[in-house]
N, C-alpha and C positions, 0 to 999 in steps of 0.2 A: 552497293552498300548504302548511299544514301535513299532509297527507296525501301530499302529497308527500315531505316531507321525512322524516315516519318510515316512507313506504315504503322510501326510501334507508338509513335507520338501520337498519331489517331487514337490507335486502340488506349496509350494510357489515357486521353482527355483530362477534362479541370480538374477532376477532383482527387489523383494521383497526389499521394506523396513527392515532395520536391525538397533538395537543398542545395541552395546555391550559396558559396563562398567566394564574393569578388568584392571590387569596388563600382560602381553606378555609371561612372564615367565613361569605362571601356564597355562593360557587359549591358548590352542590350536585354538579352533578361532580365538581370538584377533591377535594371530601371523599368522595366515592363512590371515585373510585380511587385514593385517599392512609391514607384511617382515619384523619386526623389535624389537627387545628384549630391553622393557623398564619394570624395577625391580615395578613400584608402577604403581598402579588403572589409566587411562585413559578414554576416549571418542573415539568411534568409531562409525561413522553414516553413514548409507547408505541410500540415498533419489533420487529415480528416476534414480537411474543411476549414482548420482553424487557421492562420497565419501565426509566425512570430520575426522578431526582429533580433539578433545580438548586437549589440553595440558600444562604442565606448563611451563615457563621461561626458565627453566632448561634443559626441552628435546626438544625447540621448533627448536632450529636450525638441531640438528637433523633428527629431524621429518622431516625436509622442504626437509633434503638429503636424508635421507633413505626410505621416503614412498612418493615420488612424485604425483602420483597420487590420493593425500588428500590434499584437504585446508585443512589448519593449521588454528584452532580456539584459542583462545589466553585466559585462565583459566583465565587469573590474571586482563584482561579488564571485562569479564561476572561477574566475582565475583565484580568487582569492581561500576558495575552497579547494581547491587544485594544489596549490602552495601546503595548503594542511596535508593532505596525501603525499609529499614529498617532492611536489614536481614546481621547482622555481619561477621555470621560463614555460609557463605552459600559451601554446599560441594559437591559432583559428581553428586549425586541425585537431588539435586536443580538447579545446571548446568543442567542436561539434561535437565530437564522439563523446564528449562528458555530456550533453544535451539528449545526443540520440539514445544514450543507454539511460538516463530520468525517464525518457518516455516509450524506453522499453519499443525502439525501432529497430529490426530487422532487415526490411528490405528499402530501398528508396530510389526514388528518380534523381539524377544529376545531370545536369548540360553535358555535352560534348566537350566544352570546353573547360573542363572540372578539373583541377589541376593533381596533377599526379601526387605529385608530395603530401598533401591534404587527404589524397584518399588511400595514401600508405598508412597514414597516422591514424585514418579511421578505422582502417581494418586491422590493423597492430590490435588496437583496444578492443577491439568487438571485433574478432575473429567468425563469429558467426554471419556478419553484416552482408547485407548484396547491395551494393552501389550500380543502379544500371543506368548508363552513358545513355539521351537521348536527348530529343527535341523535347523541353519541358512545358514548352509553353505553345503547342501548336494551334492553339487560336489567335496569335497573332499576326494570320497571314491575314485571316478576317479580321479586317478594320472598322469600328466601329463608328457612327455619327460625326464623334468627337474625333477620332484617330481621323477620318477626312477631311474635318475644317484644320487640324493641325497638319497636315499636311500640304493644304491647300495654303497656309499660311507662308508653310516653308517655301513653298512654289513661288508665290508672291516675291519672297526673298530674293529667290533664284533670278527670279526677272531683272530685277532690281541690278543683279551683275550683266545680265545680258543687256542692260538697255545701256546700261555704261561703259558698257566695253564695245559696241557697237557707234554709241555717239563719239567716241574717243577717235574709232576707226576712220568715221566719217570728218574727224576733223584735222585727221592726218593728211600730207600730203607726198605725193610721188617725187621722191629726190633720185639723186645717182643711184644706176645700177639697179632703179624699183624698189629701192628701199624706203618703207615708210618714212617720215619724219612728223613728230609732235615737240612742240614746243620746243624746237629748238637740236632736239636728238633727233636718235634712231630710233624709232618703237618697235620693241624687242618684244618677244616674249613676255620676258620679264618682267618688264615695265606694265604690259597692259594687265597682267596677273596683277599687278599690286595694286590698282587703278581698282580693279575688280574685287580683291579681297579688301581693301578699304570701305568700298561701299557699301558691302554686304557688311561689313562691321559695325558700321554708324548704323546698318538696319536691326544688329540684335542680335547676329549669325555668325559664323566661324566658319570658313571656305581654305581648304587645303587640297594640295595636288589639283588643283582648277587647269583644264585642257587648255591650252592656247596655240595651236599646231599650226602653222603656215606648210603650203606646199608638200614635199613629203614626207615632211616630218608627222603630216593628218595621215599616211598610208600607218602608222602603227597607230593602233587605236588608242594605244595608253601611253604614249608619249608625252609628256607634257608641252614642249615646244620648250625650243632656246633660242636664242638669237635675234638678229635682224627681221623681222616682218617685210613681206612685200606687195605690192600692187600688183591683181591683175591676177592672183592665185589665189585656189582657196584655202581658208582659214578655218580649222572644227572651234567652238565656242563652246568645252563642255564644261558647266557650272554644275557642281552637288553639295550645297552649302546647309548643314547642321544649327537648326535654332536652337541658342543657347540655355533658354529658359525652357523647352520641352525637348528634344534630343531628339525633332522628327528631322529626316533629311529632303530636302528638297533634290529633284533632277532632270535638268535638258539644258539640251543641244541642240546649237545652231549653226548652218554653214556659210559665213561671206565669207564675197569678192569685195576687196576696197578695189575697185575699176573698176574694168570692163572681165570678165569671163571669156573664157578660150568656147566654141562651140562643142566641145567636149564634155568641159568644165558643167556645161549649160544643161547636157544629153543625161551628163550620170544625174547630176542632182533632181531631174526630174523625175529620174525611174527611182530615185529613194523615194521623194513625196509620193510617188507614185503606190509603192512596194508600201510604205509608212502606213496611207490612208485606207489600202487595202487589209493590212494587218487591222486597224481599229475596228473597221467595219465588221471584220470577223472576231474579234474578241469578246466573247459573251459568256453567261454560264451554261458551262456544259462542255466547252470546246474545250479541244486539248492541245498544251503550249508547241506541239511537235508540230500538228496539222498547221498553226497561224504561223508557226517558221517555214512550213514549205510553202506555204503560199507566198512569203515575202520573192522565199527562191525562184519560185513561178514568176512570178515577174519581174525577174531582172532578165531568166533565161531568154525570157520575151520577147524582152527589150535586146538580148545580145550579149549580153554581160556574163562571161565566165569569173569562176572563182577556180584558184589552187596556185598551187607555186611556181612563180616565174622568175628564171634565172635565181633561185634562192631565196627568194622574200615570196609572202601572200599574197594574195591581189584577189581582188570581187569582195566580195561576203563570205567573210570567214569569221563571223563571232555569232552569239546568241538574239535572238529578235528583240527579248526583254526579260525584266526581271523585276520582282518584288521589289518593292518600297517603305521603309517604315523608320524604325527606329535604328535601323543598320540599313547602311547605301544600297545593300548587295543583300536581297531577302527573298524565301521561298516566297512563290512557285515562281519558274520559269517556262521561257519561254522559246525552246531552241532543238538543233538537231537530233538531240539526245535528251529532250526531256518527255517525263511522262505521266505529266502534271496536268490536271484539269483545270482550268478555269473554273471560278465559283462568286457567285453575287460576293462581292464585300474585298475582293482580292483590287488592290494599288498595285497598278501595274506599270511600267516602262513599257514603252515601242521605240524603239533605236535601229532600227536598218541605216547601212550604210555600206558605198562603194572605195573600194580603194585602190588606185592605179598608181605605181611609181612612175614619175615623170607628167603625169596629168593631176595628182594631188589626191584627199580622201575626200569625201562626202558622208557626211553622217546627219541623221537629224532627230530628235529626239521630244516626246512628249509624253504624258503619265495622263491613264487613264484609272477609272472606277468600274471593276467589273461589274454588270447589272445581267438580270434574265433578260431584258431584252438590248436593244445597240448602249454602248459603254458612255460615260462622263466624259469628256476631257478636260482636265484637272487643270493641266500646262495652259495659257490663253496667250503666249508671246506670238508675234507674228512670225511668219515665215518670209525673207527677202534673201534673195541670192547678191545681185549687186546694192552696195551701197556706197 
């Protein structure tokens, strides 16, 4: 299904008709084609190449500065026109369709994520209407100049949590039972999340659900981690922290030991760096994200390292090698068992392999590259350290 649908997104390209109805903050479209963070539901219309914006009173002078390239449509007139035809409470949905039938629109593109409701009310009014669900905006897998140095930005941020959650690490010390101790407590979880979304905050960033996994609590990959930290196990550090002022998302992952590493510990995290650097090497344009996943598998097999289920739980490599980067954490193209996506110059990409053993702990490690025609950017510049 979904290879469907971004074969469709190709074929419509830029100049496709588009309507989206959301607010800026959640919908990564709406701020792909606006440049602009408005908290409530708007209009966004593309016709022929033109742009428009609907809006209300409140955001319209805004609008006029910050998204130049949109007439500004004025909520409070259409609705006000709306009210003469008999209709009181007329709302987004009623708006478009009063919009789409002025300009005499028939068929149009809408996101995936185009809400139901709104597209009852549109086709109530204009029965004749074809509203078709796709990817609208499919050149934003390719990132532009500017889309690299703002992401490169957000990277920057990213660091910024890992270098403080690391120095935190390091200034914890081994108490009873191997449980950390900072300043006096237990360093938890908890605590080191908030250490870490602090710091990214005073940087200009917003950091939620941030990885903080000791032991095997790191064997599920999206766990966030609770509790007491300990010496001597490993810990994932996954940071994906959103800059405020551009919406790009920054992402990586790191794996300490506060001590000493089990010789285990020591064996998986190498065949990740291992599997990692051989993924980069191979990520270029042309390849395709299935081939750079088996290759990670190639070398854990290598190495010894199965995946599948033991005693009930996952264990090895059982998730995706990588995945898009932009203005959403989680963006085409990917990189994994099942994908069947090409790499292409301009594509931000994730490399994330990792091992996960219950009883031995997970390993993950993670950095964002720049697809190019020949060997890749890397984007991420944190270092790599097992023990600290």
């Amino acid at each position: 299904m979904i290879d469907t649908q971004k074969k469709a997104a190709t074929a419509l390209g830029k100049a496709a008709d588009v309507l989206i109805i959301a607010d800026s903050e959640h919908s990564a479209d709406m701020l792909y084609a606006t440049g602009m963070f408005v908290p409530d539901p708007f209009i966004y219309l593309r016709l022929k190449g033109r742009e428009y914006l609907c809006m209300s009173d409140l955001e319209w002078d805004r609008a006029a500065k910050e998204a130049p390239h949109c007439e500004i449509l004025s909520l409070t007139r259409i609705q006000g026109l709306l009210k003469k035809q008999g209709m009181d409470k007329a709302g987004w949905g009623e708006v478009a369709a009063w919009i789409l039938q002025k300009k005499r629109v028939t068929s149009i593109a809408v996101p995936n994520t185009f809400p139901l409701k709104m597209a009852q009310v549109i086709s109530q009014r204009i029965p004749k209407i074809q509203l078709h669900a796709r990817d609208v905006f499919p050149e934003r897998m390719i990132k532009t100049p500017k889309e690299v140095r703002l992401l490169g930005q957000a990277l920057r941020m990213t660091e910024v949590g890992l270098k403080v959650a690391i120095r935190t690490l390091k200034q914890s010390k081994k108490g009873a039972r191997s449980v950390l101790q900072w300043r006096g407590a237990a360093l938890t979880s908890e605590r080191l999340r908030a250490v870490i979304h602090t710091a990214i905050c005073q940087e200009g960033g917003q950091a939620s659900n941030t990885i903080v996994a000791g032991g095997n609590q790191g064997c599920d990959p999206h766990d966030r981690g609770s509790g007491p930290l300990k010496a001597d196990v490993p810990i994932i550090l996954d940071i994906f922290p959103r800059v405020e002022t551009t919406g790009y998302f920054g992402d990586m992952t790191r794996t300490v030991v506060r001590g000493k590493a089990s010789e285990a510990v020591r064996k998986q995290y190498a065949a990740v760096m291992e599997a990692q650097e051989s993924a980069i090497h191979m990520a270029r344009d042309g390849v395709s994200g299935h081939a750079i996943h088996e290759q990670v598998e190639s070398v854990f097999a290598t190495h010894g390292y199965q995946s599948g289920r033991v005693k009930g739980r996952m264990s090895g490599f059982f998730h995706g090698t990588g995945h898009g980067l932009g203005l959403e954490i989680h963006e085409w193209p990917r990189m994994g068992r099942h994908s069947s996506d090409i790499m292409r110059a301009g594509h931000v990409m994730t490399v994330e392999p990792g091992l996960y053993y219950h009883g031995t702990g997970g390993v993950r490690l993670e950095d964002v590259i720049l697809i190019r025609k020949g060997k890749p950017r890397i984007l991420s510049q944190f270092e790599k350290v097992l023990e600290i």
